[in-house]
Structure formats: structure tokens, C-alpha cells
C-alpha positions as CSV (number, residue, x, y, z in Angstrom):
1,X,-2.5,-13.1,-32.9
2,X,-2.7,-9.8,-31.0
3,X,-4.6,-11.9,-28.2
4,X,-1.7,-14.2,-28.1
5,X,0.9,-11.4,-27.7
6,X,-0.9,-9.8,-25.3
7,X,-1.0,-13.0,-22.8
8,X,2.6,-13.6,-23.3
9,X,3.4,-10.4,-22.2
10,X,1.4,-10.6,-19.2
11,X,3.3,-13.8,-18.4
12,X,6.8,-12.6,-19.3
13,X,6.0,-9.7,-16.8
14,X,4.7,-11.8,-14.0
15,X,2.0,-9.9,-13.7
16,X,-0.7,-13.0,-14.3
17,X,1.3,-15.6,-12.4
18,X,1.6,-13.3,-9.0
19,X,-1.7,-11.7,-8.6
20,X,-2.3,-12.7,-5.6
21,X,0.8,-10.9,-4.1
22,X,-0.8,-7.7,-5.0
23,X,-1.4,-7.0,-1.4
24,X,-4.4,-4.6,-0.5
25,X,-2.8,-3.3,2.6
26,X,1.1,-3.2,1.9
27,X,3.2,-3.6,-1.1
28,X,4.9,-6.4,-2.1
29,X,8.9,-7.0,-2.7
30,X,7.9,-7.4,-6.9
31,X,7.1,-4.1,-9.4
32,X,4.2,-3.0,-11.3
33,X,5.5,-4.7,-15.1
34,X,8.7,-3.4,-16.5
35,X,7.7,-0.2,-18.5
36,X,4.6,0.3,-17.5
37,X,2.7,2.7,-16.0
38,X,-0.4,2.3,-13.8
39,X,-2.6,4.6,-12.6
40,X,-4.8,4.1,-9.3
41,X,-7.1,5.4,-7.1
42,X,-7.8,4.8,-3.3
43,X,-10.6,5.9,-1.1
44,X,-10.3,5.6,3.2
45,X,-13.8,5.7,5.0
46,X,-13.6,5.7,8.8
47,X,-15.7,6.8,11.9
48,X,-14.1,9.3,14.0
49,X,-13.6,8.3,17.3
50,X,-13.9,12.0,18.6
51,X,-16.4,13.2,16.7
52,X,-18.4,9.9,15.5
53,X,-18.1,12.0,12.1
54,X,-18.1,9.7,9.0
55,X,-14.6,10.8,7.4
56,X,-12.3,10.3,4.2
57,X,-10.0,10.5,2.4
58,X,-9.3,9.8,-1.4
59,X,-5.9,9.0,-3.2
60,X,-4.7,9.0,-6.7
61,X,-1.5,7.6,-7.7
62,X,0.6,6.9,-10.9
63,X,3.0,4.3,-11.1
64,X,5.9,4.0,-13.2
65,X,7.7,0.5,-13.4
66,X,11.3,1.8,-14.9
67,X,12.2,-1.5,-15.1
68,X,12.1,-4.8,-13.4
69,X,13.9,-3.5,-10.5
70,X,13.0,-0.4,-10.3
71,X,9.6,1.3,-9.9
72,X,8.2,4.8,-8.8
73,X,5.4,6.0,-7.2
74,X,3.6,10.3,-6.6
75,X,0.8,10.3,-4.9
76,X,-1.6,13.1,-3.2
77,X,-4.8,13.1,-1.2
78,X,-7.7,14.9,-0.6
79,X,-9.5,14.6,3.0
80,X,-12.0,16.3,5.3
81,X,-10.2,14.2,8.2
82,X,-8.4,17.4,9.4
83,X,-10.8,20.0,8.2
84,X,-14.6,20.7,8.0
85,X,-14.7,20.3,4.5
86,X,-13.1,18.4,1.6
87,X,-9.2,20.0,1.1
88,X,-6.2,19.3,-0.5
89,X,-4.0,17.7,2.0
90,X,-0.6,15.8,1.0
91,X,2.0,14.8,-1.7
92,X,4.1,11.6,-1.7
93,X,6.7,10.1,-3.6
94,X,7.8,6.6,-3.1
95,X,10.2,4.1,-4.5
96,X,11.2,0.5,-4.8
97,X,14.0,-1.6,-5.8
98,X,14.1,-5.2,-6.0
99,X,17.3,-6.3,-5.6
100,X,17.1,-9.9,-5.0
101,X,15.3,-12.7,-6.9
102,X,14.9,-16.4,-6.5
103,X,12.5,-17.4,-9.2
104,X,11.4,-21.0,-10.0
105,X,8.0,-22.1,-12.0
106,X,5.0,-21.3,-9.9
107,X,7.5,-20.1,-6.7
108,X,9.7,-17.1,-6.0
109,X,11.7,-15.6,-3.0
110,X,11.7,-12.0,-3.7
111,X,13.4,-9.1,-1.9
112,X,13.4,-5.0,-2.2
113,X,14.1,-2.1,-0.4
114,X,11.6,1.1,-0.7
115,X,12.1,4.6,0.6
116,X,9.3,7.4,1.1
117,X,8.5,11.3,1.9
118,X,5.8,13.3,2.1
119,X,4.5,16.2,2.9
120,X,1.4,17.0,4.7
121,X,-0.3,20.3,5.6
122,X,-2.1,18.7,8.9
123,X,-0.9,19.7,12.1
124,X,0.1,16.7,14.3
125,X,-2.7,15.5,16.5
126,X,-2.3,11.8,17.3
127,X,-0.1,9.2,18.4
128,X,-0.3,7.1,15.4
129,X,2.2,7.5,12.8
130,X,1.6,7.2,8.8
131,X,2.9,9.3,6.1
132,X,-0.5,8.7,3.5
133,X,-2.0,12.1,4.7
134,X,-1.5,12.9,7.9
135,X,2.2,13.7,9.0
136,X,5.2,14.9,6.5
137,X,8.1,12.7,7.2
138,X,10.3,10.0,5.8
139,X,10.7,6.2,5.6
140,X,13.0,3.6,4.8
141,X,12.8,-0.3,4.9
142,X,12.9,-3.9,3.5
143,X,10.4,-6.3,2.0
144,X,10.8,-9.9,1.5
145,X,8.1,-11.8,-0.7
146,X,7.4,-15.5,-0.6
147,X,5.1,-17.2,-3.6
148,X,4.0,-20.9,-3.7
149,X,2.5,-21.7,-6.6
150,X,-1.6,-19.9,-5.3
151,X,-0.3,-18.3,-2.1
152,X,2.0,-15.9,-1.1
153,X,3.0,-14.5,2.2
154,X,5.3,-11.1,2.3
155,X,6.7,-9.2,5.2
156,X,7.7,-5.3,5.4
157,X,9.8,-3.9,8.2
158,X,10.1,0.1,7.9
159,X,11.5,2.9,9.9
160,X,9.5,6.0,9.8
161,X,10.5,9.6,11.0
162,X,8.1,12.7,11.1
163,X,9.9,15.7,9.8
164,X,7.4,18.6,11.4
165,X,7.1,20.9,13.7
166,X,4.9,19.8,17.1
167,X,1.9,21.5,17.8
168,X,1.9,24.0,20.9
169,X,1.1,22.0,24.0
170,X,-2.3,23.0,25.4
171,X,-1.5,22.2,29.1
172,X,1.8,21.6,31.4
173,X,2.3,17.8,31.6
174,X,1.0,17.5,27.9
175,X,3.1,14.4,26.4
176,X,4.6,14.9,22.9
177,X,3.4,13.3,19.8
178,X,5.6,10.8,18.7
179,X,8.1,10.9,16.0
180,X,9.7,7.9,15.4
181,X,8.4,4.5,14.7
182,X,8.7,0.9,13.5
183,X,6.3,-0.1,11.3
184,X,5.9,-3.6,10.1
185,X,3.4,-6.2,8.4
186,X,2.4,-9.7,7.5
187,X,0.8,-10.1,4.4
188,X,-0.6,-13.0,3.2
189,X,-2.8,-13.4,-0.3
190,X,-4.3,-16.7,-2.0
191,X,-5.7,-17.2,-5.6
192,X,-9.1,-18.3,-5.1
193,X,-10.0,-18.3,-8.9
194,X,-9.2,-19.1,-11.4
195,X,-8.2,-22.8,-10.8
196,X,-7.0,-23.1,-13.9
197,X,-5.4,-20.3,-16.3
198,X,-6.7,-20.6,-19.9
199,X,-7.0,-17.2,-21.0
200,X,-5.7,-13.8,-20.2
201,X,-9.2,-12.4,-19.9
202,X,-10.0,-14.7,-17.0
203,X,-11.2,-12.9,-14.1
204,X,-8.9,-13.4,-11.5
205,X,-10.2,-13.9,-7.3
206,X,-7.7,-13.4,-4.6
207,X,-8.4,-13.2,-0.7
208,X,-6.3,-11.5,1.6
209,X,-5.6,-11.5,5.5
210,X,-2.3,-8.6,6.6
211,X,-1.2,-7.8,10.1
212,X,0.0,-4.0,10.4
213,X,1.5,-2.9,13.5
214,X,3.4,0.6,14.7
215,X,5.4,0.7,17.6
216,X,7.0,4.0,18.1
217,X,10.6,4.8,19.8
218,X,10.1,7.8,21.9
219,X,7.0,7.3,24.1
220,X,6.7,3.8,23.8
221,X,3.0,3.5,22.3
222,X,1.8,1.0,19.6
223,X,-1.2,-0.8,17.3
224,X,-1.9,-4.3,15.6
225,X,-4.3,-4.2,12.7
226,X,-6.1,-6.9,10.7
227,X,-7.0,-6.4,7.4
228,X,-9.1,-8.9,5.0
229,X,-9.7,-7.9,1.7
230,X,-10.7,-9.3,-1.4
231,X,-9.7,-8.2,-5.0
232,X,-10.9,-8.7,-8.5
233,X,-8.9,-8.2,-11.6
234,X,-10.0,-8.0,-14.9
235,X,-8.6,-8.5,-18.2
236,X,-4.9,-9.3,-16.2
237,X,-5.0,-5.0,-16.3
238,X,-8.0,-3.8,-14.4
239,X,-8.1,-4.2,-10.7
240,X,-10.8,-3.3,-7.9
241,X,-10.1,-4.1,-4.4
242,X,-12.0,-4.3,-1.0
243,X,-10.8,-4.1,2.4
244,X,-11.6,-3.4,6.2
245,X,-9.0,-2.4,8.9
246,X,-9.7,-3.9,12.0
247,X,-7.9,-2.7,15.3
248,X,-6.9,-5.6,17.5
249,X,-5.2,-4.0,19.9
250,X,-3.6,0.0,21.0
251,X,-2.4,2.1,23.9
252,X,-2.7,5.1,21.3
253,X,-4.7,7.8,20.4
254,X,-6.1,7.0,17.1
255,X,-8.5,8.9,14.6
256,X,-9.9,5.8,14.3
257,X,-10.0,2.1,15.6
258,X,-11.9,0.7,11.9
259,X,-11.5,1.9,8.5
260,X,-12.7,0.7,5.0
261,X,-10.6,1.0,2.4
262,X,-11.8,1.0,-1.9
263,X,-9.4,1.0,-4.4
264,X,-9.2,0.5,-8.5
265,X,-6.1,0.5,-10.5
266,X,-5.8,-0.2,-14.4
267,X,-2.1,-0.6,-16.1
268,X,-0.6,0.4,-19.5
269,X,1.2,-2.1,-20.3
270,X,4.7,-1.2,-22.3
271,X,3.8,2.8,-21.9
272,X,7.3,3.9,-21.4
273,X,8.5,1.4,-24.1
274,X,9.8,2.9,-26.7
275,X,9.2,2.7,-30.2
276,X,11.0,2.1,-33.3
């Protein structure tokens, strides 16, 4: 009996059926389950392209899904990308609201709107753009989330803004570092296994391919990414994912052209639920 309840709560919350829009790279227009909290941690490994130093940088998050609409997300990092050593580096906090749904058996059309802002200790000192650790700054944006039946593709189209002061120039002639960008992606996940649900405890298979660009909207500089990725979920609660950034093509200075990127998450289902 408690196995039973278990799997029907994991299908009530979608959270069996759309595992393979739990994107590696980007998020996806649908919430962790509806009064639940997850917690997660991420770890970024890259080769510097100035120092051909091995660097990183390591995340943890907790989620909160408020309710089926509504989710929230702090987050802080640790990195030695910056520094000599391993330091304290950034806070986060990011929300999402889903605020259109089109749902059908085994399809959806999905679409939510997210906002960010961080803080960051690091001194500006490249042309790329991202608020996980290296610039404070805000976003805004939309994502719109497509599922048939094993695949599903998303999209996410985001304006970011740094909010920080520029570092001193070192010469006449320097160019600024951008501010202002356009961030967007392609995401696209399929269910490799199971091929057929028959238990909750099945261990779940998905692959991923994402596109990740950044133009920015002062001085005119941008990147495309590829990112494949596979991911493993156990138990429907438990999930460890795999991934390597691939630069395609740039016109800006980067830390780093490749990065791989480790992550495990695990959700309490029906946390914030409460009891009677």
C-alpha cells in the first residue's frame, strides 16, 4: 500500500511522466512537485584558457516548489576560478512561475516566466556574461516547454543586466566589459529507458543535447554552446547528471571555451505539506 501511494504521487505530480524535461543545462517551463523541496548540488570543472589551470566551482541549492505554479530557488558557490584558493564567492535567488499549461496524456505545452539576482564578490574580468558566480546582476525572461509522449524540446529567452562596478581600465583604448545581454537556449531531452513504466523504482535514462548562446547589447560580442548530457534518476527522487559544454563558436573573451559539469539532486516529496 505505501508503495502504491507513493507512485501515485509521483504521477499526480508529473514528476515520473516528464523526466526527461529535466534539462541539465537550463530549466524547464514545469516546477520541482508541488510542496516539495529538493535539494542539489552542482560541480563546474574547466581548463583556464589563461592560465591552463584546472578550475571549479561547486554549487548547492534548495528548492522549494510552493505550488504548482510557483517555485523558488537560493543558491551559493564556492570557487577558486577568481582566487588562488578555494573561497566563498556568490549568492542567488531565483524564481519561476508557470503561468500557462496545455496538458494532454503523454503531451504538454508549458509556459513560465523566471526572474534572478545575485551577487558575486569577483571583479569583472571577461566578456561573457552569467550570474552563477561570476557577476552580480539581474535577469528576467520566458520559457516555453514542449513534451511528446519520450521527448521534449524547451526554449528560454532571458535578459540579463550586471549591476556592478567596472574594474579600473589598465590602458587608454581598454574596451569596457559588457553589461547587458540576451541569453537564450534550445533544449532538447529524450527518455531512453525505461520503455515501459511498471514501477516507480525503475531507473529512469534520459539523453540530452542544449544550445546556449549570449549575445550582449553594448559591445556587440557573443557565444553558442553545445551541451550533451546524460542523467539517471533513481527511485523517481534521486538524480545524478553528466554533462560537457562545448564552445562552437565566440568573438569573446572567455574563462573557458569547455567545461564539465556534475550534478545530484534528491527531492522530499510533500515537505512543506502540512499535517493534520
Amino acid at each position: 500500500m505505501k508503495q502504491f501511494f507513493i507512485g501515485a504521487l509521483l504521477l499526480m505530480t508529473g514528476y515520473v511522466l516528464t523526466a526527461q524535461e529535466l534539462y541539465v543545462f537550463s530549466e524547464p517551463a514545469s516546477n520541482v512537485p508541488a510542496k516539495s523541496v529538493s535539494v542539489k548540488y552542482s560541480g563546474k570543472f574547466l581548463k583556464s584558457s589563461h592560465n591552463d589551470r584546472i578550475e571549479q566551482r561547486h554549487m548547492p541549492e534548495v528548492m522549494l516548489g510552493l505550488s504548482k505554479e510557483w517555485m523558488l530557488r537560493a543558491s551559493t558557490t564556492m570557487s577558486d576560478m577568481y582566487s588562488s584558493n578555494l573561497r566563498w564567492e556568490s549568492a542567488k535567488l531565483y524564481t519561476k512561475y508557470r503561468f500557462l499549461s496545455n496538458d494532454d496524456v503523454h503531451r504538454h505545452f508549458r509556459m513560465a516566466a523566471f526572474a534572478e539576482a545575485s551577487y558575486s564578490r569577483n571583479e569583472m574580468m571577461y566578456d561573457e556574461l552569467s550570474l552563477e558566480g561570476d557577476q552580480s546582476g539581474i535577469q528576467g525572461g520566458v520559457i516555453l516547454t514542449q513534451l511528446w509522449d519520450k521527448l521534449a524540446v524547451s526554449t528560454t529567452l532571458g535578459y540579463l543586466q550586471v549591476i556592478q562596478s567596472q574594474p579600473p581600465l589598465h590602458h587608454v583604448g581598454m574596451e569596457k566589459f559588457p553589461e547587458q545581454a540576451f541569453n537564450y537556449s534550445l533544449s532538447a531531452g529524450y527518455l531512453l529507458l525505461p520503455r515501459h513504466y511498471t514501477s516507480y523504482k525503475q531507473t529512469n535514462v534520459n539523453l540530452y543535447a542544449e544550445l546556449l548562446g549570449q549575445q550582449t547589447l553594448d559591445n556587440k560580442k557573443f557565444y553558442v554552446d553545445f551541451a550533451p548530457a546524460i542523467q539517471f534518476i533513481f527511485n523517481s527522487t534521486a538524480k545524478l547528471n553528466a554533462g560537457y559544454r562545448i564552445q562552437l563558436n565566440s568573438d569573446m573573451n572567455r574563462m573557458a571555451q569547455n567545461r564539465l559539469q556534475l550534478s545530484f539532486e534528491y527531492v522530499f516529496l510533500n515537505a512543506l505539506k502540512k499535517k493534520r
